[in-house]
N, C-alpha and C positions, 0 to 999 in steps of 0.2 A: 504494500500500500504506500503510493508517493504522493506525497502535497507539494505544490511548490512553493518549500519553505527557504529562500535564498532572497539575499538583501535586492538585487537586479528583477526577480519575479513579483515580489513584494509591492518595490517600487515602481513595478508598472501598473499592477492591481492599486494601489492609492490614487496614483494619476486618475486613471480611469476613473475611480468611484467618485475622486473629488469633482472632477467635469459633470459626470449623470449628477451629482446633489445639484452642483453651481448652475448647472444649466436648469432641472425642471423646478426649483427655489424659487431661480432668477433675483439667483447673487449679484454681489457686482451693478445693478440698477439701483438709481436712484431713488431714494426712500425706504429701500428693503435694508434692515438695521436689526432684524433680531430673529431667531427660528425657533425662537421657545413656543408660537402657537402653529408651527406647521407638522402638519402629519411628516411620519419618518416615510421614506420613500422607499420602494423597492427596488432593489438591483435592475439591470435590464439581461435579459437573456444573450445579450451580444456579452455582458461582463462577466455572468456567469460560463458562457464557454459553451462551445458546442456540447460539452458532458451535460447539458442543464437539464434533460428530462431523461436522462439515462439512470435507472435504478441500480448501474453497478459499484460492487461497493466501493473503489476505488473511485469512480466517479460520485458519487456520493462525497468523501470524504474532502475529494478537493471544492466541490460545491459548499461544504461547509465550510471548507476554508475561505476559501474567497467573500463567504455571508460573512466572515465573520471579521475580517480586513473592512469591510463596506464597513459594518455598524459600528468599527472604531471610526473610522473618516469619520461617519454621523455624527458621533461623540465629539468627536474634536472640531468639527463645524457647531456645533449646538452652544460648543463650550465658547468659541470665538465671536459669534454672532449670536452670546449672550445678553438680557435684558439687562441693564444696569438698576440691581434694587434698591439702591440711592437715587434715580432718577425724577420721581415725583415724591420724596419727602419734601415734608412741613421743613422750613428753616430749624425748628425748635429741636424738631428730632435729632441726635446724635446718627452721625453715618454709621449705616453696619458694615463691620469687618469682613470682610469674605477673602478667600481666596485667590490669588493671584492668576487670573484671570489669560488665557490663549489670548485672547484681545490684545491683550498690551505689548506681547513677548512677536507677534506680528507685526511687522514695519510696514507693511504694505495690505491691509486688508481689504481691497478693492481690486485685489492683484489675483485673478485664480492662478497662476504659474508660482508664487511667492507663499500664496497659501498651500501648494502643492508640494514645494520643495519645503514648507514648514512639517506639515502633517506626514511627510514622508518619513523626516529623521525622527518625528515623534513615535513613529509606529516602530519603526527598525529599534529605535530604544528598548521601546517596551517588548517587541520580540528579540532581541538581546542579539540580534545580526547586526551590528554596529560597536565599536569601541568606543565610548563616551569617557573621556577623563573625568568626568564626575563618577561613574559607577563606582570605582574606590569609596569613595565619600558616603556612596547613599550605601553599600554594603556595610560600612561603619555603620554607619548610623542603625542597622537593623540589630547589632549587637545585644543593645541592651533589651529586648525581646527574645533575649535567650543564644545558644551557641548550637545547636543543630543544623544541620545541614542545612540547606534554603532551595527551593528551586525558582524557576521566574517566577512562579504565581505567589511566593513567598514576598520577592520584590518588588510588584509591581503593587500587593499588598498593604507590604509598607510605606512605600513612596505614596500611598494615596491615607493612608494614616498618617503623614508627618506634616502633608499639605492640611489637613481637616481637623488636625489638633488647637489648630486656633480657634475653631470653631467651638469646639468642646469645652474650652473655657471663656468662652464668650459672654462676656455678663451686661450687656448693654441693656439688652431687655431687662432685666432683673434692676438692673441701675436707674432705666426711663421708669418703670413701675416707683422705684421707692419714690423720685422727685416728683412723679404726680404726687403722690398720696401728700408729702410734704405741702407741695403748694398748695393742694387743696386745704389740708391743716390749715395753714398762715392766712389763707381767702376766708376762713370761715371763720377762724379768731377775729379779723379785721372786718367781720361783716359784724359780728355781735358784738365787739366797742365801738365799733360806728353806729349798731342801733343802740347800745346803753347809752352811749352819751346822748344822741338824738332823743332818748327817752325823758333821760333828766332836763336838757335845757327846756323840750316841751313841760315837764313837771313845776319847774322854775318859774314857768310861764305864767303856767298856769296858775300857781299862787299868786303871785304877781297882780297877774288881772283877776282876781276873785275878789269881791267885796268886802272890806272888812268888817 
């Protein structure tokens, strides 16, 4: 049973999926800025390969290989042409922390070639066909998670744990909650000295002008 799992095969299956997203999205146009509300898209049977309705098992398996190269492209088109969840808060709100975002780490996102050659070294990383001089780095880092052997789904594991640990201790919400409740306190202290005293000067008044 053969997939074609090599960096050169790989990176022609991304090409390919990223053109069928960008082209039936209709990326790259004006005004189109997010894909958090579009249906995920299906392969087309040209990308799938003449094996595409063939039940053998080898053809099989490379069909799922190549489904499964598409729904990362997906993934990392979704993640790039993200809605920004800061974008319609109240001034008052505190900005939430997220994630470091495929958007930013793209120079050119109006570039399908640029976003091709991005999402390309993105995938060969995570299928581990590629030398990354960070990979040292992020194998440290899985240490303290213990010393057993690893394999990629071990790594690709971690590395999305290390990203989403900011997350996890994220106390904004928990911090906007208490300062309402405060301001609400201090509104409602100053609403009942402002009626007490309103009270008494009306009371004052009213002695005042009562007949003696």
């Amino acid at each position: 049973m053969v997939v074609p799992h090599s960096a050169a095969e790989v990176e022609k299956m991304v090409h390919a999926a990223t053109q069928e997203i960008w082209e039936s999205c209709g990326l790259g146009k004006e005004g189109t800025v997010t894909l958090t509300r579009l249906p995920k898209p299906k392969p087309s049977q040209e990308y799938l390969g003449e094996e595409a309705n063939s039940q053998d098992q080898e053809a099989l398996s490379i069909r799922s290989y190549r489904k499964g190269v598409y729904d990362l492209t997906w993934e990392m088109l979704q993640e790039i042409y993200a809605e920004d969840p800061n974008a319609d808060q109240p001034q008052w709100v505190k900005p939430r922390r997220i994630k470091a975002s495929l958007f930013h780490r793209v120079k050119s996102p109006g570039n399908v070639t640029k976003i091709q050659e991005f999402i390309t070294a993105e995938v060969l990383k995570l299928y581990g066909l590629t030398k990354d001089h960070n990979q040292k780095t992020d194998w440290q880092k899985m240490l303290k998670f213990g010393r057993k052997k690893r394999d990629r789904v071990d790594h690709i594991l971690v590395q999305e744990l290390h990203e989403e640990e900011a997350q996890w201790v994220n106390y904004d919400e928990d911090e906007l909650f208490v300062k309402m409740q405060l301001a609400d306190s201090i509104f409602d202290a100053l609403l009942k000295d402002t009626a007490n005293v309103l009270t008494l000067i009306y009371d004052k008044r009213a002695k005042k002008d009562a007949p003696s």
